[in-house]
N, C-alpha and C positions, 0 to 999 in steps of 0.2 A: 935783724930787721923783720917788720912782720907783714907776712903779704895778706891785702885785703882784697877779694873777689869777688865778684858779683856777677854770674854767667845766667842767662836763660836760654834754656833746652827746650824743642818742641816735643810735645809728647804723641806718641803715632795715633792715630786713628784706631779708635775702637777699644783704645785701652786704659779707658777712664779708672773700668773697675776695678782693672789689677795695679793700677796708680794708686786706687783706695787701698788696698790689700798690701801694696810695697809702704807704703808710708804707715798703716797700724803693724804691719809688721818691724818695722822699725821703733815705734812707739812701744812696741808690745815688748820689747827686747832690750830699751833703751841702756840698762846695768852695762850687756855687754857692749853696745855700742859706743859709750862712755870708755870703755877700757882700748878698743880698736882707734880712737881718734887719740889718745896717747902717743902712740908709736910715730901715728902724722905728725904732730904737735899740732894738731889742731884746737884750737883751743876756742871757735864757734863754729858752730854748721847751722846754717837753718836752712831747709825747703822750705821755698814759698809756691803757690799754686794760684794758676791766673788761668783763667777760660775768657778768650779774647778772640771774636771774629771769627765764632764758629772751632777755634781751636784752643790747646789747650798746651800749656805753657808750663814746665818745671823751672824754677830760677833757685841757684845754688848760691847764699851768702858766705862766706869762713873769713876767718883770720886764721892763720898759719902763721907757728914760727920755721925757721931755716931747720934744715935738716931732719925731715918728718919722713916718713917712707910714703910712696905712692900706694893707693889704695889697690892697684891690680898688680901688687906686689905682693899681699897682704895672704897669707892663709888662713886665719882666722873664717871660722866657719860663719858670721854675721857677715863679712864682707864679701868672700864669694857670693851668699843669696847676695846681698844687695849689688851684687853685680850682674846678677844674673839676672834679676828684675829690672835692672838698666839697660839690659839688654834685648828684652820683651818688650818694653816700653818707650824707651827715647828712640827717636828718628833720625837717626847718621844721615839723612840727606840732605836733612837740616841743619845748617852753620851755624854752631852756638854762638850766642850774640854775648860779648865781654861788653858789660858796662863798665865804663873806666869811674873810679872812684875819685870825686872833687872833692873833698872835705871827709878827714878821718878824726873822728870825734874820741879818744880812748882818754880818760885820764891817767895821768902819769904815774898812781900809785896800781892803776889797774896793769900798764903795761909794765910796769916792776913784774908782778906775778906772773904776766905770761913769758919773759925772759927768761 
């Protein structure tokens, strides 16, 4: 079964720049980060980025299939940094907000291939 998620993370104060800096680093690496969401079964990720009322918003999209490994499980040298930048930047006092998903749009020979 594939799980669809959609979370938005505040991002802390003050750290727009290294938000710029995590996200081209991700971009800039994308080969291996292609190979790291393997192991997940992830089979989409998108960051989206909102600056809304003075603050500034990360929202995580995926699809995931069953049985992927957690990302702070992962050794892989791309996921520690991108943990570590998660860790500089997202704000733990803030309660990730799960938008719950109403309508999942995948066609059926799309969801073949991610099984």
């Amino acid at each position: 079964m594939l799980q669809v998620e959609c979370t938005r993370f505040k991002v802390k104060e003050g750290k727009s720049a290294v938000v710029d800096e995590w996200l081209q680093f991700l971009n800039d690496n994308m080969k291996d980060v292609l190979v790291t969401l393997e192991g997940e079964k992830m089979y989409v990720e998108t960051i989206l980025r909102e600056h809304k009322d003075g603050s500034e918003y990360l929202y995580w999209y995926s699809v995931q299939g069953p049985g992927g490994i957690d990302v702070e499980e992962s050794t892989h040298w791309i996921d520690v940094k991108h943990l570590a930048y998660w860790d500089k930047c997202i704000d733990n006092t803030f309660r990730p907000e799960e938008l719950t998903p109403a309508v999942v749009m995948i066609p059926q020979r799309v969801r073949q291939v991610m099984q």
